[in-house]
C-alpha positions, 0 to 999 in steps of 0.5 A, spaced: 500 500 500 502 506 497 503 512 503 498 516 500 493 510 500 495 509 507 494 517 510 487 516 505 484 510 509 487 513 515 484 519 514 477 516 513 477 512 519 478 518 522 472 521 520 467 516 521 470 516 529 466 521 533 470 525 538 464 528 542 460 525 547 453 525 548 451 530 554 446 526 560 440 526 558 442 527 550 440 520 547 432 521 550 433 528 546 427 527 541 429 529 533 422 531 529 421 534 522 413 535 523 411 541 526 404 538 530 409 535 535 411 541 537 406 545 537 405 546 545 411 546 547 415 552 548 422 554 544 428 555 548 432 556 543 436 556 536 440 550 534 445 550 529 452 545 528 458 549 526 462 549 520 468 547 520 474 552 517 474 548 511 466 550 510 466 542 511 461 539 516 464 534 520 458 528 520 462 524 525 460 528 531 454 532 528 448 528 530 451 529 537 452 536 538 446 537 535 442 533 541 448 536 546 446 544 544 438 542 545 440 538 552 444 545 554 439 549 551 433 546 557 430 543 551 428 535 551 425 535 543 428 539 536 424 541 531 429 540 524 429 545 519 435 543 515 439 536 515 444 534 511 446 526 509 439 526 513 443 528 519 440 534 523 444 541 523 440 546 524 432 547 527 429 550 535 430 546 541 424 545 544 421 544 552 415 540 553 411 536 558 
């Protein structure tokens, strides 16, 4: 195997680690695209996933901050406005009882 080769495959095994652990409480987060199930519940806040430098985004740990900020911002439900490779980025964390 060529070094190019190596670094490459080395590199993509990277990617597909995740280095961000879920916050307690992240894994019960609730992820939905219908607005009815939010419907009485009280926004606390935007979520967004940042882009890294490259104006790339790192899907390895994606799925994970987003459920981390709903979790930091009091939410335990978020409404997705946007996703890539079906990998929430961007929505309203929600509060509801």
């Amino acid at each position: 195997m060529s070094a190019r080769r190596l670094i490459g495959a080395t590199g993509f095994v990277a990617l597909l680690t995740a280095c961000v652990s879920l916050a307690p409480g992240a894994d019960k987060v609730q992820i939905t695209k219908n607005a009815s199930d939010v419907a009485n519940c009280t926004a606390v806040g935007n979520v967004r996933i940042p882009i890294e430098s490259q104006g790339q985004l790192d899907i390895a740990d994606a799925d994970t901050r987003f459920r981390n900020q709903v979790i930091a911002l009091g939410g335990n439900i978020a409404f997705v406005s946007s996703s890539s490779l079906g990998i929430p980025v961007q929505g309203i964390a929600y509060r509801c009882r």
